[in-house]
N, C-alpha and C positions, 0 to 999 in steps of 0.2 A: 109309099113310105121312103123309099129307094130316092128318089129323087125332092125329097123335102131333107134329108140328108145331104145330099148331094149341094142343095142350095146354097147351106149355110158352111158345111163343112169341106168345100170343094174346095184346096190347095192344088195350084199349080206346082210340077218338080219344082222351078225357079224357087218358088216360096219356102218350100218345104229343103229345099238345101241350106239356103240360108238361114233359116231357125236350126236345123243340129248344126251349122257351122258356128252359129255362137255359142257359146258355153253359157251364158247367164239368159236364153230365153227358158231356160226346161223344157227341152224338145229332144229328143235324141232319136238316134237312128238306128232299128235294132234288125239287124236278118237274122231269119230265123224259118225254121219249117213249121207248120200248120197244119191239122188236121180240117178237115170240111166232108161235109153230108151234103149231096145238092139229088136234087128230084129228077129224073126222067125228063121231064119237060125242056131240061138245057140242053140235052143231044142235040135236037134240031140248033141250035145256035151255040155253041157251047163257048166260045170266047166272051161276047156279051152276058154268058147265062152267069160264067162265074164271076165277072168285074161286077154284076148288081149284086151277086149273093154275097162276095166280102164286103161291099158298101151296108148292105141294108144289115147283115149278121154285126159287124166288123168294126166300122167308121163310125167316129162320134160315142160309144160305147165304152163303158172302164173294162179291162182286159186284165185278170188276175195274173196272169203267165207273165205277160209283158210288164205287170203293175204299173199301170199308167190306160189314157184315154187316148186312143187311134186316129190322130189327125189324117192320116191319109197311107195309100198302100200304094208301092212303087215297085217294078220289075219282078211281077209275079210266072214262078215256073210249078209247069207241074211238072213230078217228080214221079217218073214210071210212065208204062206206055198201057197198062191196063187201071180198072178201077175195082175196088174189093166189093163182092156181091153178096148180100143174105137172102138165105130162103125165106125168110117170111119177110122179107123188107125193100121194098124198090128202089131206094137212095142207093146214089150211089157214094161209097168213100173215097176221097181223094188226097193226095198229102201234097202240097204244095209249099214252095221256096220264094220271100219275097223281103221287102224291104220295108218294115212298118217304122211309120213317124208318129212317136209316141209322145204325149204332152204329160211331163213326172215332172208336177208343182215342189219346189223347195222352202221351205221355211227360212227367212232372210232373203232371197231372190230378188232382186229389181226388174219389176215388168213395166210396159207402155200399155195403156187402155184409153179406150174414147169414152168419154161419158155419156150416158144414157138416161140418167133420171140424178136429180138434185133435189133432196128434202133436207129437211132443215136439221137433223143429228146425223145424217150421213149423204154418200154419193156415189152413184152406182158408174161403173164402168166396166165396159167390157172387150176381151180380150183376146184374139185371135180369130175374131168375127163371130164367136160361140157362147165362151165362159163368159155367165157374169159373177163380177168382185165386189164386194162390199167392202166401201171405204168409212169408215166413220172418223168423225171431226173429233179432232181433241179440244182442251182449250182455249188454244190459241184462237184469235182474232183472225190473225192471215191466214188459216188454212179455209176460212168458208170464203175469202174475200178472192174474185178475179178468177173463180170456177165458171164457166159457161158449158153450154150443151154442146156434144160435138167436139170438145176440146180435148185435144192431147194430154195426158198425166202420167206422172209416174210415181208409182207406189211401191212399197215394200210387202212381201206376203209375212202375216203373220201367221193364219192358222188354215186348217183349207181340210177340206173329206172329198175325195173325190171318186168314193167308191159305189155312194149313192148315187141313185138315177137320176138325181138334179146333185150336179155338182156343185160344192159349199166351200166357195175361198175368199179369203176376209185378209184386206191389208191397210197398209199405214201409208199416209200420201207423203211423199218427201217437197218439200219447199225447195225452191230454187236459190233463196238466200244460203240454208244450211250445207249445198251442195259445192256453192261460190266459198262459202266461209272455209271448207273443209280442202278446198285443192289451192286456193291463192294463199301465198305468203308474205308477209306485209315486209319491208325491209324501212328502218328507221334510220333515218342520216341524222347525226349528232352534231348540234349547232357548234357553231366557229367561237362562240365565248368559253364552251366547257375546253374547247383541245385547248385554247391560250390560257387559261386555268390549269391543266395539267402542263404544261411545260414549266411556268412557275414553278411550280410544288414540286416538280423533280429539279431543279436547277436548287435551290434550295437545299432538299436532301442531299445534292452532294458539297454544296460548301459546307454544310453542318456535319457530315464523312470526314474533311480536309481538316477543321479546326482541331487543334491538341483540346482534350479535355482538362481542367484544372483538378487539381486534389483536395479532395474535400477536409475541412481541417480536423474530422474524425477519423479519419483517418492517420492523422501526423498523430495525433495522441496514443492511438492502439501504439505507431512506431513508437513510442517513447519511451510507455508500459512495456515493449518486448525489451527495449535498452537494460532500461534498469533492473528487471528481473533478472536479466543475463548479469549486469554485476553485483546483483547481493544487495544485500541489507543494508543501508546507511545508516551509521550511528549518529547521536544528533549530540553535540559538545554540553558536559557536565560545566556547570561554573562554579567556581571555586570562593570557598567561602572564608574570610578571613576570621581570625580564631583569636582572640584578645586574653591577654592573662586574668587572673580575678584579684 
């Protein structure tokens, strides 16, 4: 079993640095001490006895402590020079110090997967030579067009359990158009007719600034009405009637 694990989930240090060195794989690197039960039988060999006992317990397995799935185990110590014994029990216990690479899926995450299987409402890919992802096709036209086997993709995680013994993670395939759309900036040069249009129209606005405005002849009225309210009442001449004898 030891080594059908070992197959699939065999990272070299090199690999496993580089995943917690990026921030957007979901790998991280957690030290941490461990408890372990290992059998009598590892005395005789005890360095190999306990590298297959964390592989085969350890590796590829979801890990409630660590909350996450055990890509691989780095610079393990043991910790104490003797091992804890029970009377009715031959194991022995040992607490060891090591450096686990832990695979904690995020919801929104951008991962890279090789595809594996292509049907016709979705596309399988898989990811870190292990997890497989289910990808399903939206409406779009372009997301089932220019998929081949073997092909590089990248998706976005949407929902994912990986606490089941077949891990369950489901995402959304990103288009290479939307990614172009989203980082380039179009810059638009403004043809040679519109600027010689606007210098017009502002050369204009200032001689239409410079010209006196005229007064409007409603203005001269209101003045005339303030005039003659200022001098009073104007009597208007009685005419005189001439007056004959009888």
């Amino acid at each position: 079993m030891a080594k059908i694990l070992q197959k699939y989930t065999k990272f070299s240090s090199k690999e496993l640095e580089q995943y917690a060195a990026n921030t957007e794989s979901c790998v991280r690197c957690i030290n941490t001490d461990m408890h372990l039960s290992m059998g009598p039988y590892g005395m005789a060999s005890f360095k190999s006895a306990l590298h297959e006992l964390l592989i085969r317990t350890k590796v590829g397995i979801y890990n409630a402590n660590l909350q996450g799935i055990v890509l691989g185990i780095k610079n393990i110590k043991v910790l104490g020079h003797t091992a804890a014994l029970r009377s009715d029990d031959p194991t022995l216990h040992l607490l060891i110090n090591a450096d686990f690479y832990v695979f904690r899926p995020v919801a929104g995450a951008v991962l890279n997967g090789v595809v594996r299987h292509i049907s016709k409402h979705q596309v399988s890919a898989v990811i870190y030579r292990v997890f497989n992802t289910t990808i399903r096709f939206t409406n779009k036209k372009q997301t089932r067009e220019g998929i081949t086997m073997d092909q590089d993709i990248k998706f976005r995680i949407k929902d994912f359990d990986i606490s089941n013994v077949m891990p369950y993670i489901e995402g959304e395939l990103l288009l290479e158009e939307e990614q172009q759309n989203k980082s380039i900036k179009f810059d638009i040069d403004e043809p040679e007719e519109d600027n010689k249009l606007n210098v017009e129209l502002d050369a204009i606005l200032e001689l239409i600034k410079t010209e006196p405005i005229p007064e409007s002849p409603k203005k001269k009225q209101t003045t005339k009405r303030k005039k003659d309210e200022a001098e009073g009442p104007k009597l208007k001449k009685v005419k005189q009637i001439k007056v004959e004898p009888v």
